[in-house]
N, C-alpha and C positions, 0 to 999 in steps of 0.2 A: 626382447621380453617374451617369455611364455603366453599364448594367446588364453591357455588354462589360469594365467594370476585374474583376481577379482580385480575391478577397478578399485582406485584410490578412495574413493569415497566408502565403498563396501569395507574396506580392511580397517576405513576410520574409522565408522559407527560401531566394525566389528568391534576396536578398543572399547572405546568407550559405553558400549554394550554389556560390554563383559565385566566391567567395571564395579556394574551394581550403580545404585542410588546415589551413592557416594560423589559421582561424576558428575552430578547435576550441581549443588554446590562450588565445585572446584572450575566447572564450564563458568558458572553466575561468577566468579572470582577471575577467571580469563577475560569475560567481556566487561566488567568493571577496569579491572584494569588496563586493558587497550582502552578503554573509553577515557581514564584520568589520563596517558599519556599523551593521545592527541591532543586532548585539552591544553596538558601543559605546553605543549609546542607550540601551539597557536596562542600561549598567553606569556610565557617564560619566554620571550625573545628581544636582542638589544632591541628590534625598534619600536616596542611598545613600553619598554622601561627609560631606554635615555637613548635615543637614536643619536646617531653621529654627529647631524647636521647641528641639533640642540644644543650638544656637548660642545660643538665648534661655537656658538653663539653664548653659550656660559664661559668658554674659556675665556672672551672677549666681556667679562661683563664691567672692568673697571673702564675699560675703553669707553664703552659706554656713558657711563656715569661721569665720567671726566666732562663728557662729551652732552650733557643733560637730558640723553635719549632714554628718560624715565618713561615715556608711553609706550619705545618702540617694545622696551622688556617685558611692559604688562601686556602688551598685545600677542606675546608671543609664549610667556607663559600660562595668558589664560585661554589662548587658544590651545593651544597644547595636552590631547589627551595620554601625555607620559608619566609616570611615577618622578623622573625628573622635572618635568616641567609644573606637573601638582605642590613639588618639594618648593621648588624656588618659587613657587605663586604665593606662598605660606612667608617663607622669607621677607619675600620684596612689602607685603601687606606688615610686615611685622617691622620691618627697617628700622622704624623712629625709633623703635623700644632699645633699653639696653642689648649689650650682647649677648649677657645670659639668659636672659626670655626671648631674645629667638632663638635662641638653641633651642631656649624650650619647648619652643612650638615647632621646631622644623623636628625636632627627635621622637616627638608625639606624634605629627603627621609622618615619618617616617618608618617609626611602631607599623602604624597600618597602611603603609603600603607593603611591609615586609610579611605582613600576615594574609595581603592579598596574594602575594606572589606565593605563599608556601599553599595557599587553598587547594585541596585533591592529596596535599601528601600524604595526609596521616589514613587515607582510603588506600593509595599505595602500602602504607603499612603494615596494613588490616591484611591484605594479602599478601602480603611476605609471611606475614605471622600463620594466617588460618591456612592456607592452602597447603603447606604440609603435612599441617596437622592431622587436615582431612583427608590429605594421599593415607598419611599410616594409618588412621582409624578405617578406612576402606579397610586396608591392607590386613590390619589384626582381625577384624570383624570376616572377612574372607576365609583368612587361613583358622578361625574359630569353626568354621563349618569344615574346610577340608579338611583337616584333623579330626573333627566328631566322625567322620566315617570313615579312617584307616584302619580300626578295629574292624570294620565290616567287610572291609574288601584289600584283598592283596593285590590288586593292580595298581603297581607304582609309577607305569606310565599317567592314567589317569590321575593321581596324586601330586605330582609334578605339574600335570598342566593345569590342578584347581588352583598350584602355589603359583602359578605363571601369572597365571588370570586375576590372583587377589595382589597382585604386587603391581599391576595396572594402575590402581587408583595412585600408588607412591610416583608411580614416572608421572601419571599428569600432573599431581602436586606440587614435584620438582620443575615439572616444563614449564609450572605458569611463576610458581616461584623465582626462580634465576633471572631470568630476562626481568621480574616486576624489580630484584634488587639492583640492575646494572640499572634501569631507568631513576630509581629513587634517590639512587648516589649520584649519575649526572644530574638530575635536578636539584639535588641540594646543593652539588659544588656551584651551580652557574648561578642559584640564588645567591648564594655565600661571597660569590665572585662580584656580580653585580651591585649587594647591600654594599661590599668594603670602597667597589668603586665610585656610588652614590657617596659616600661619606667620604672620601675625599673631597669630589665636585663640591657638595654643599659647606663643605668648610672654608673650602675662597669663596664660595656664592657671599657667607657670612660674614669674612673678613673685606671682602671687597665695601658691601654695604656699611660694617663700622668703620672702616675710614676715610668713608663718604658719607657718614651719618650727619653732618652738619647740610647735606644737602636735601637729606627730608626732615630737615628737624626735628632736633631729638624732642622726645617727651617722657618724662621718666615716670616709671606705675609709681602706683601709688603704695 
């Protein structure tokens, strides 16, 4: 390396310098968005929605039930701070009822755990959406001034480098854009992936219980 290059930090502020006002927006839109992605990783993960060991002990729930180990399940679904084990705490309180009211309740409480899990996306969105907007409007509002002075001056070098300068705002636009829409799409698939696999689980959670329903006594609503 040329011992004459500016360091990395000098050539970065130079971007975003050159940029104009415009970058300050599009900056606030980069650390928003790193900041909903960690979130999501430390929230969107199997072992805070249905960890493995859980899944092993629901797959076993008729054994159970055969078995009249009714306290060991509530001890382990109310201990349990998972979206699966919240699900089947709903369930197992709901047992006596017909089959169609606990669907109903386990689909209701399911509702909102699937609206916990999508919480930050639609801030993910907002930057997909605005931050190129605001690369271009940088970018227009730029070349508005370069162009107002081409009639005053015939140097085309300088022309060229105020187009270079106003097209800045567009690359950080797209830099923070791309990256926010490859995060928004893995996070909706593993939500998407995770809701279809809860709904499976919870459909033998439910079937297990009505055809052991004679062992919490039924009682029908009213």
């Amino acid at each position: 390396m040329d011992s004459s290059d500016p360091p990395a930090w000098q050539t970065v502020w130079g971007f975003f310098s050159q940029g104009g006002w415009f970058m300050i927006p599009i900056l606030l839109c980069s650390i928003i968005a790193v900041a909903v992605i960690v979130f999501k990783l430390m929230t969107v993960s199997k072992a805070l929605v249905m960890p493995d060991k859980l899944v092993s002990e629901v797959e076993q729930i008729e054994s159970y039930l055969e078995a009249g180990h009714l306290n060991h399940l509530d001890q382990i679904f109310s201990a349990g701070d998972t979206a699966l084990a919240r699900l089947c705490d709903v369930a197992l309180h709901n047992a006596g009822r017909r089959e169609g009211k606990v669907q109903e309740a386990v689909q209701s409480a399911a509702r909102e755990e699937i609206v916990k899990m999508h919480a930050g996306m639609s801030a993910l969105e907002v930057v997909i959406t605005i931050a190129p907007l605001l690369g271009l409007l940088g970018t227009a509002s730029g070349l508005v001034v370069v162009f107002a002075h081409v009639g005053q001056s015939a140097d085309h070098a300088s022309v060229g480098q105020g187009i270079s300068i106003a097209l800045n705002t567009t690359v950080a636009g797209l830099a923070v854009a791309v990256p926010t829409v490859i995060a928004h799409s893995h996070f909706n698939r593993k939500i998407e992936t995770m809701a279809a696999r809860l709904e499976v689980i919870m459909g033998k959670v439910i079937s297990a219980f009505h055809h052991q329903q004679a062992f919490f006594g039924r009682h029908d609503d009213a």
